[in-house]
N, C-alpha and C positions, 0 to 999 in steps of 0.2 A: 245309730251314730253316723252313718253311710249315708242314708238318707240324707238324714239332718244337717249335716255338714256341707252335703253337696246343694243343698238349697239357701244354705246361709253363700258360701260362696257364688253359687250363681245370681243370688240378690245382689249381692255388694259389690261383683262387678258392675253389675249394672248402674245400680245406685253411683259407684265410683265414676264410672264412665258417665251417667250423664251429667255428676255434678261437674266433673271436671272440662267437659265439654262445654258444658254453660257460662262455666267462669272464662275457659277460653274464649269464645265468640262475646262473650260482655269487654273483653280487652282487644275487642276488635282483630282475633284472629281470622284466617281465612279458612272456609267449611274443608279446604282438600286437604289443609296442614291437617286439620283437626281429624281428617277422615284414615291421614296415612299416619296418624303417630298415635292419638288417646284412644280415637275407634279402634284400630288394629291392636295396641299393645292389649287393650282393655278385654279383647277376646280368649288373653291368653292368663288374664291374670291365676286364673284359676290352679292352671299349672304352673305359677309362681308361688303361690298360698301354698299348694299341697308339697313341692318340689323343697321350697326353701323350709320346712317347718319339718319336713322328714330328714331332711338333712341335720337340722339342728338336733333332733330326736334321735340323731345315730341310725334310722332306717335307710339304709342307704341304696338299698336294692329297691324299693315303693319310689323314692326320690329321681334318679336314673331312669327305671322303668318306665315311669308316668312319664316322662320326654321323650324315651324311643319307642311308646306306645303311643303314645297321643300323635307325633309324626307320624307313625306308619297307617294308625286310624284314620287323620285324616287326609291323606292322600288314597288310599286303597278301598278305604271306607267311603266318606262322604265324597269323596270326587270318583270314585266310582258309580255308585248312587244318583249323584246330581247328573252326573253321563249319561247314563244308564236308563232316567227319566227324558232326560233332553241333553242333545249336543253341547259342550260346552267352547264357546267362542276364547280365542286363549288371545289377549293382549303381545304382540309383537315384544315389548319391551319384557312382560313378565319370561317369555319363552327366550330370549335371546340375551337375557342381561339376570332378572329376579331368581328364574328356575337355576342355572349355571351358578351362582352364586348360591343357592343351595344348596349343591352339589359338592361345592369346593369345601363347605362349611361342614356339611356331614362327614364329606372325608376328612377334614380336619377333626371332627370332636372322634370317629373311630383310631383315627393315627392316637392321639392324645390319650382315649380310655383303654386301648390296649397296649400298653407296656412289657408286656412281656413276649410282645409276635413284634412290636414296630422301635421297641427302645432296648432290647436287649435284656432288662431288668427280670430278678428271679424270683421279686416277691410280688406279691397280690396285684393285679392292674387296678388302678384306680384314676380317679381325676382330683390330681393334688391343687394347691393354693395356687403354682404357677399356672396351673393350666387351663385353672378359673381364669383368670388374669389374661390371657391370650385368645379366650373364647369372648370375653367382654372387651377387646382389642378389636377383632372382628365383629363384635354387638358394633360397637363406635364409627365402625366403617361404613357396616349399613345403615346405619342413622344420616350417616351423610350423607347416602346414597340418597334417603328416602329426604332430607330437605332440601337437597337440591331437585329431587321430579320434583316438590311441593313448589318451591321458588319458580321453575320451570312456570307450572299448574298458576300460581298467583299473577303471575306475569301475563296470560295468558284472559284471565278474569278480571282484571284491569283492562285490557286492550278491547273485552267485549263487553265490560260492563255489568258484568252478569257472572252468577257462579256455573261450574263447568259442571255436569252430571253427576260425576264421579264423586261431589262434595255432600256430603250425608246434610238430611236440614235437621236442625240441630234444635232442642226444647229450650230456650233459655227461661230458669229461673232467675228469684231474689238472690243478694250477694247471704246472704244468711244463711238461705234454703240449700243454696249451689256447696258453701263450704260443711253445712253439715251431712249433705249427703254426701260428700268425699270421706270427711272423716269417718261417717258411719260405715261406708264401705267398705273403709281399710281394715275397723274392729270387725265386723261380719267376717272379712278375708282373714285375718288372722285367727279367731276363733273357730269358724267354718274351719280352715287348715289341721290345726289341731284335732279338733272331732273327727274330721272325718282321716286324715291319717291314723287315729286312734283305731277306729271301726275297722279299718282296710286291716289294719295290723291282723286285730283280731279274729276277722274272717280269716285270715290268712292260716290262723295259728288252729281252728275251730275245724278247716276244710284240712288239717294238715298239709298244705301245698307253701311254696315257698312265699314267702313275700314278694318275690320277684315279678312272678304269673301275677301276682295280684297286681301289680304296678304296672305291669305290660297291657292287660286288659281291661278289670276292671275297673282301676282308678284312672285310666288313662282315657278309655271311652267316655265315663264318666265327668272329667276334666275338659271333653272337646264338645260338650253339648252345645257352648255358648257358637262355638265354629260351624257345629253343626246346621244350627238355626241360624246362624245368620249367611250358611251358605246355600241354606234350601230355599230363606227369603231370597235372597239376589236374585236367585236363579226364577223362582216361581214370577221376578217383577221384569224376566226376561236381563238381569245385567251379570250376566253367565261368566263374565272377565270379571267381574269383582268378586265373583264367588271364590276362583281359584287364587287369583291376586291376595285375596284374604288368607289361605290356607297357605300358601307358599310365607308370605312375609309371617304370619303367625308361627310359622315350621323355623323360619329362621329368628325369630324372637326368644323360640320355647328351646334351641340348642345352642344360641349365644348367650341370651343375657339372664335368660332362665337356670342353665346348668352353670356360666361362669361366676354368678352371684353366691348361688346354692354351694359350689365348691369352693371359692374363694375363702364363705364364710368356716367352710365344714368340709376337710375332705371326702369325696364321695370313693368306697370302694365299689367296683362293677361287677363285683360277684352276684353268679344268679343271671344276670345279662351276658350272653353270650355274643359268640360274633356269628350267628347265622342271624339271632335281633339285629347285629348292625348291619347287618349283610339285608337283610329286608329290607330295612329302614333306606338303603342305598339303592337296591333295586327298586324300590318303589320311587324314589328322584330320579332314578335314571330314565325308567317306563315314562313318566309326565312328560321331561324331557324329550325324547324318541316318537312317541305320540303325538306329541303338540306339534312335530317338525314334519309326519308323514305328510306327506300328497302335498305338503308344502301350503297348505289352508289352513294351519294355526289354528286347530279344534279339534278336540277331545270327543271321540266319536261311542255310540251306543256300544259297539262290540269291545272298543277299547275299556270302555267303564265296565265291562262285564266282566272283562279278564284280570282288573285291577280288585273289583269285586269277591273274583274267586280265587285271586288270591290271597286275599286277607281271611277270609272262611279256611281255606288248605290251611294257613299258617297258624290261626287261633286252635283250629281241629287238631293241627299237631302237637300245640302246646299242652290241649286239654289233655289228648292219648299220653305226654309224655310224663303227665304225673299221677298215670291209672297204671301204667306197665312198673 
């Protein structure tokens, strides 16, 4: 059901994303809007399936965790990795404007999930309907953000004529073909979701470990395959700033409009998620950050990707010890 689920969702994003991209550029949109809103969103949809549909299942610790796992995976994980193999080139804007904005947002969702260290409150921390609601406040902002560099970017491919690198070339289908692979992607997404939240459950229950670990690891690893490969391609076609640009906007996708949606609908309680998870989750934005600004050449250097590397190994290796002791 693990499996199964996990390949229904990773088709249908795909399927999603390129129908939807195709209808876009048949309405004559521009390939960077296209690149910075359905590309990017479309990487994350996976942990929108599994996030909003555990939610609604009352799994609330699978739901939570697949978002502070799937961040800390892919910063520690794959951009450790993509480092680790080759330098990673970091975009001025991403490091000085995208990453910081990360930052503000993860300490915003930790102030928000822990109520009872940052709100005074003496029962369970959780993320209530208000707090949905002010993480999709922040989703709204950065949507701005990201039409205005788009506008910027269109402005810019008007003046030369020509689309600018950064714009993905895009498969246009038939109007037929384009709306049924949308639709079919959304039924894969939501079926995928269910299955394979169903499965995580049950491993969970089978390993006797909590749902939580499962949410933090395996469904979360799991969930960031689609970020994975589309940051190993970037990187292997040499566009080493899209790679990260991709996991940063995807990190603030998966803890704005992914957990405000998911809570909005459903409140999420954060038990089982602890705050050394958000305390990673935070070190690990800060490290990028810090990295990205050494020696002042905005890159993400091999030793850097090795430390970020080991420690997402230290951190998983603790989680494993802590449900053996």
């Amino acid at each position: 059901m693990l499996l199964g689920g996990l390949a229904l969702i990773y088709y249908g994003a795909n399927f999603l994303t390129d129908g939807a991209s195709s209808i876009a550029r048949r309405m004559q949109i521009s390939g960077l809007v296209i690149g910075l809103t359905i590309v990017a969103i479309g990487t994350s949809t996976p942990e929108l399936a599994v996030s909003l549909t555990s939610a609604i299942q009352g799994k609330a610790s699978i739901a939570l965790g697949n978002v502070v796992g799937s961040n800390i995976f892919n910063i520690l994980a794959i951009l450790g990795l993509v480092a680790l193999i080759s330098p990673i080139k970091v975009a001025k804007s991403t490091t000085y404007v995208e990453i910081p904005m990360l930052l503000v947002i993860s300490t915003a969702l930790l102030v928000l999930a822990q109520d009872s260290i940052f709100g005074g409150a003496t029962d369970m921390d959780s993320l209530c309907q208000g707090d949905g609601i002010v993480l999709l406040l922040l989703f709204a902002m950065f949507i701005g953000y990201t039409f205005y560099i788009a506008h910027k970017g269109m402005q810019e491919e008007k003046a030369l004529n020509t689309e600018l690198p950064e714009a993905p070339r895009i498969k246009v289908y038939g109007w037929g073909l384009s709306v049924l692979m949308v639709l079919g992607g959304f039924a894969m997404l939501i079926v995928g979701g269910n299955v394979f939240t169903q499965g995580a459950s049950e491993i969970a229950r089978a390993l006797g470990v909590q749902e939580a670990i499962i949410g933090l690891t395996l469904v979360a690893i799991g969930t960031s395959v689609p970020e994975l490969a589309t940051s190993v391609i970037a990187a292997r076609k040499g566009h080493t700033d899209m790679a990260i640009g991709n996991i940063v906007g995807s990190n603030i996708f998966n803890a704005t409009f992914i957990l405000g949606i998911s809570s909005a609908v459903h409140p999420i309680a954060t038990a089982g998620i602890t705050s050394l998870d958000f305390g990673i989750m935070m070190l690990a934005t800060i490290l990028l950050f810090v990295f990205s600004l050494l020696y002042g050449k905005l890159e993400l250097k091999r030793i850097e990707g090795f430390i970020l590397l080991a420690i997402y190994v230290a951190y998983t290796t603790w989680l494993v010890v802590q449900q053996l002791v």
